[in-house]
N, C-alpha and C positions, 0 to 999 in steps of 0.2 A: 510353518510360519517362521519368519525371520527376526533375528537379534537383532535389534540395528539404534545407531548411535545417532543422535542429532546434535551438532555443536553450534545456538543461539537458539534463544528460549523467548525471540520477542514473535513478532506476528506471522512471521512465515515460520518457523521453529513450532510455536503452541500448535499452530496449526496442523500441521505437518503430524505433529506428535498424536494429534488428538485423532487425526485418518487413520493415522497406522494403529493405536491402540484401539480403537474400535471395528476395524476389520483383524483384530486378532495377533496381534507382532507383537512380539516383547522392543520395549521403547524404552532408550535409558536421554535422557537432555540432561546438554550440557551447557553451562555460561559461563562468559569470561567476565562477565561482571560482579561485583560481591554481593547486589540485591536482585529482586527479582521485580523490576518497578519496571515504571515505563513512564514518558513525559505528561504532564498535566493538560497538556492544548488539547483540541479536538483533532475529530478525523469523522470528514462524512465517506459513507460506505452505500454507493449506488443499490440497484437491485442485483445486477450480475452476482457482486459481493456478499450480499443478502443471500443471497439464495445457497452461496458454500456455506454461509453461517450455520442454515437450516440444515445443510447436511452432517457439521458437526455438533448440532443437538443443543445450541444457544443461544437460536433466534427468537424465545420467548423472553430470555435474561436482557438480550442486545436493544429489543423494542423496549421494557421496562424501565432502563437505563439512560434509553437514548431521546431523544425527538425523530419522531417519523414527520416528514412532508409525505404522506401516502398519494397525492395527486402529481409529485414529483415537480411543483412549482418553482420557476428560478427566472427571478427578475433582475434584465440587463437595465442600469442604469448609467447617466451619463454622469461627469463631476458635481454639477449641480443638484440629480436626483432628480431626473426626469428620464422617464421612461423609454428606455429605445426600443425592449423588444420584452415577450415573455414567451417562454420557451417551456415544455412538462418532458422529466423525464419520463420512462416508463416504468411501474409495476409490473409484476409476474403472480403469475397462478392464482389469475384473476381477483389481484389486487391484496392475496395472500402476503405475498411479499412486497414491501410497499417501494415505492421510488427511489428512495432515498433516506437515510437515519444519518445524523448527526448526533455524535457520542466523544464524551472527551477519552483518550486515551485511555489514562488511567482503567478508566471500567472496559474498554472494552478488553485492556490486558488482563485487569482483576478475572472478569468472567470467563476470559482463555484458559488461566490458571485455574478457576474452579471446577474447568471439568475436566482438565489433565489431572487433578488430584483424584478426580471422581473415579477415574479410569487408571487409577496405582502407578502414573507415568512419573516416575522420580528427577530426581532436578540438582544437579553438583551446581553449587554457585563457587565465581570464583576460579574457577576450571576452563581455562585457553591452554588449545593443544599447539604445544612447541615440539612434535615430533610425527610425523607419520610413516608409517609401510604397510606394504600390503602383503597380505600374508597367503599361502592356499587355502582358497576358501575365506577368506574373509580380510579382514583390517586389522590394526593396531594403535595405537595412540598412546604419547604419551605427554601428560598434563604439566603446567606450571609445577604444583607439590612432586614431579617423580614419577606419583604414578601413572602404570599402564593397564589399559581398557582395550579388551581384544570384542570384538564383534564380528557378524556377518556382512556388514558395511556403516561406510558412513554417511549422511548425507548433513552438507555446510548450507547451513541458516545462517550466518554470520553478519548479515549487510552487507553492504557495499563496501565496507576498507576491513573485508574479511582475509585473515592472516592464514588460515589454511589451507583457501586458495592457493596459494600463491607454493605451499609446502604439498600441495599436491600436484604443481608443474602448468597452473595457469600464469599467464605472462600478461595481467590485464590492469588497468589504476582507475580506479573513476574519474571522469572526465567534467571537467568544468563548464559548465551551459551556460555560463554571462549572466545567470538570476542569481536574486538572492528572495528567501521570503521571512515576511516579517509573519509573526502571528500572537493574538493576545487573546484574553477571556473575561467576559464581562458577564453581569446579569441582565435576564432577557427580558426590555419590554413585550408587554401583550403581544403587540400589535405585529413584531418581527414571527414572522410566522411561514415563513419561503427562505429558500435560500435568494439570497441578492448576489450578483455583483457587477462593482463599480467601475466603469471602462475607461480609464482615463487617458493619458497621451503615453505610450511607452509605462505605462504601471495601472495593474488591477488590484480592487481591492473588495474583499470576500466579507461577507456576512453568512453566520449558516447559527440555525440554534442545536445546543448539543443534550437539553434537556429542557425539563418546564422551566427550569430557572436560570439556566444560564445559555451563553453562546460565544461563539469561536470567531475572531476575523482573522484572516491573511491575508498578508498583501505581497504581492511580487512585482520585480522592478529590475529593469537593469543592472548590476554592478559590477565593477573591474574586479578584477579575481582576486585582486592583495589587498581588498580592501577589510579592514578588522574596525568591529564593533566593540566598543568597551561594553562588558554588559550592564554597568554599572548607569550606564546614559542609554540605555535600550530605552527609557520608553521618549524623552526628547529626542531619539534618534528615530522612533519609529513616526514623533507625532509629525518632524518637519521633514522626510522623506513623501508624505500624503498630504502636506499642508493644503493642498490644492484640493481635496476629496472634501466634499459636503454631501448631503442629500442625509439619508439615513446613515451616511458612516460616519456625519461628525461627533453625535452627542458620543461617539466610543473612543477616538482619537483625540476627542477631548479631554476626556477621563483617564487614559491611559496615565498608572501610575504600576507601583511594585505589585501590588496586590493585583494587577492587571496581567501579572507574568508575562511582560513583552519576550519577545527574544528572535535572536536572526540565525538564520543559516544559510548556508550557500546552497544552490542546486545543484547537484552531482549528479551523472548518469551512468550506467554501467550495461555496456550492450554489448553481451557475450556474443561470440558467432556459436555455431555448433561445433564439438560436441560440449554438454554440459556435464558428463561423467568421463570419469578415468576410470576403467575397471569396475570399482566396488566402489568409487567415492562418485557421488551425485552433488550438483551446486544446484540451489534455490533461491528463489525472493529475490532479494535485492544484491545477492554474491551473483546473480547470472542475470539481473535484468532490472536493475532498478532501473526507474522510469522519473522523468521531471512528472511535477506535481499537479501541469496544468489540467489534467483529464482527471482527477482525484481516483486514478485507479492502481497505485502503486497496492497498497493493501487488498485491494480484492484479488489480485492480481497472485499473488504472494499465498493467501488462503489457498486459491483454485488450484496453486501448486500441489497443496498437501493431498487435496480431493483427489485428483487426477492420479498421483503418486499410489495412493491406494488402491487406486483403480485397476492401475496399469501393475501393479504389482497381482495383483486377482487374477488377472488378465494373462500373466507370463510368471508363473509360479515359482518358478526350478531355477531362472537366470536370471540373478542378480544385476549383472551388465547387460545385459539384452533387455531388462527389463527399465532399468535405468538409459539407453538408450530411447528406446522407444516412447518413456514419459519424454524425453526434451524434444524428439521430433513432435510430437503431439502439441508440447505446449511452444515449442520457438514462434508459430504465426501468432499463435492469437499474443503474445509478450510483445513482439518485435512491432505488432500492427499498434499494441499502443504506448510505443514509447515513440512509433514514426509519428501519428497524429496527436501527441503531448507535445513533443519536441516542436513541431507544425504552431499549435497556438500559442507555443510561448515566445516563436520568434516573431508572429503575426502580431505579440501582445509587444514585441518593440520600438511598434512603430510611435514617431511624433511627428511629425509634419499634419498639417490642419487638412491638408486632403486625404494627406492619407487615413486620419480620424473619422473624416468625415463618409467616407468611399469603404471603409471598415461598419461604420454605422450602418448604413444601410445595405450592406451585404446583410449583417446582422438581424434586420427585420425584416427582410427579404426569404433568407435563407436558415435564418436560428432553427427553425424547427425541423426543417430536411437533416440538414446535419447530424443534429442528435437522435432523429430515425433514425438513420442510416452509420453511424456509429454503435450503436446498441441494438441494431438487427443485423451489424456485422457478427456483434461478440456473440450474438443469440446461433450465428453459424458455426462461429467455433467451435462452442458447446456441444451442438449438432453435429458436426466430423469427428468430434474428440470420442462424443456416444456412441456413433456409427464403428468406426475404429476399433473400439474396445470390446466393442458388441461381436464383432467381426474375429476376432482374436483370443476371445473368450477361451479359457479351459473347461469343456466340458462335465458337467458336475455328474459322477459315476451313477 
């Protein structure tokens, strides 16, 4: 079994951390930030997603925590709040795994955390590495305080404006997508019980519940790349960017105050080519594939990393780089297929012309529901090659 170093400890890092500790690796994480938190907004998490949850051992904690739409219901509405289409995701292992959970961050970090601790996987906060080499047989690092941490490799969790990237001899920036997305947290009427969202001209806007008592919206929209938000007027800024939005999203951009936690960010993407290792150092999540938000699969996407990682490490025992290797040939299509078709609705979501709204809409109810077959019995292939693959490559057990 292998030493091996992880440097970020948010969703693709826990996770990551939590494969390899349960397939047997000694697992040290590392953070460049001084806590170990995560943002308070939500995050829904499809079934694909769902389903690495259940293999890292906290999809009992994720359902408790979160809201399940287990029929995978998700209603297109027009500004007004009339209905243009209704569309179900899918469930898996017959309806084990439900469609879709909506979960505010925070917990679903908390419970990431709960079972890295379960599993002795220790955690330096505060600790961005300002030095690397690679050494025979293994890596080196050396941290903000001085010190150095010798391993059998590294593998960079960092996000997307990840600094070791960059010290390990990637030459890449995240790249601006023309979005911005708003997102805020309110309490959940009864009745909000699907995910919704609002189709408006050039900007959509999201409803999803993240618990029995609360729930999450985002909105995304257009905006010029210099453009800055004082966060100070976030929620006037977020209420008259959707002034036009009625139906079920007014009574919440009505309400929208501090305690509503508005806030903006830009859309950033990061679309590595191959390779995704140098030697012994391996990039993940969002340092080799962050994806725009419009497909909500940056996060499962990121999880799958870790799964696969372990996989492919069972798989090819003895070589670290060949092993590392062969996870990023593995995982390049199924990353690359959804940041192509993220990237896809979020330019389609630019449109404002009234035909083109209109020519949109009924593609919409026409075709809502092909789509999302056929996007989710893509990834179900992925999974299916990546199986085959691994299956195929396997080290025979003596």
């Amino acid at each position: 079994m292998a030493d091996l170093l992880i440097s970020g400890a948010g969703i693709a890092g826990s996770a990551t951390a939590i494969a390899l500790a349960q397939a047997g690796h000694r697992v040290r994480l590392l953070e460049r930030a001084p806590t170990d938190t995560a943002p308070s907004s939500g995050i829904f998490v499809y079934s694909n997603g769902l389903l690495t949850l259940d293999a890292l051992g906290v999809l009992p904690e994720i359902l408790a925590a979160g809201y399940a739409v287990r029929d995978g219901r998700n209603l297109y509405l027009d500004p007004q709040g009339r209905t243009l289409a209704e569309t179900r995701y899918p469930a898996l292992d017959g309806g084990r795994i439900p469609a879709i959970v909506g979960i505010r961050r925070a917990d679903l970090h908390r419970i990431l955390v709960a079972r890295r601790a379960a599993l002795g996987v220790p955690l330096r906060l505060a600790s961005e590495i300002v030095a690397l080499t690679e050494t025979p047989g293994g890596v080196r690092v050396t941290l903000t305080d001085g010190t150095e941490h010798a391993a059998d490799a590294l593998i960079v969790a960092e996000g997307l404006r990840s600094g070791t990237r960059a010290l390990a001899g990637w030459d890449v920036a995240p790249r601006y997508t023309g979005f911005g997305v708003w997102r805020s947290v309110h309490p959940r009427p009864a009745e909000i019980d699907a995910k919704i969202l609002v189709m408006g001209a050039g900007k959509r806007f999201g409803i999803m519940p993240i618990s029995d008592d609360r729930l999450y919206t985002f909105g995304t929209i257009s905006m010029p790349k210099d453009r800055r938000i004082d966060p100070a007027q976030g929620a006037a800024e977020m209420a008259a960017t959707f002034a036009d939005i009625g139906g079920p999203a007014r009574q919440f951009l009505d309400a929208l105050a501090p305690e509503a936690e508005p806030f903006y960010t830009a859309v950033e993407e990061v679309a590595l080519p191959l390779p995704w290792s140098r030697g012994r150092v391996l990039l993940i999540g969002d340092a080799a594939h962050a994806s725009t938000p419009f497909m909500g699969q940056g996060g499962a996407m990121a999880m799958e990393d870790g799964t696969v990682l372990a996989r492919t490490l069972a798989a090819v025992p003895d070589d670290l780089p060949a092993a590392f290797a062969r996870f990023a040939a593995l995982r390049y299509p199924a990353c690359a297929f959804v940041q192509e078709a993220s990237r896809r609705v979020g330019e389609a979501g630019a449109i404002e012309t009234r035909e083109a709204v209109a020519a949109r809409d009924a593609a919409l109810a026409r075709d809502g529901q092909a789509q999302v077959d056929g996007f989710y019995a893509r990834l179900a292939a992925f999974r299916a090659e990546t199986d085959a693959a691994l299956a195929a490559s396997a080290v025979p057990v003596p």
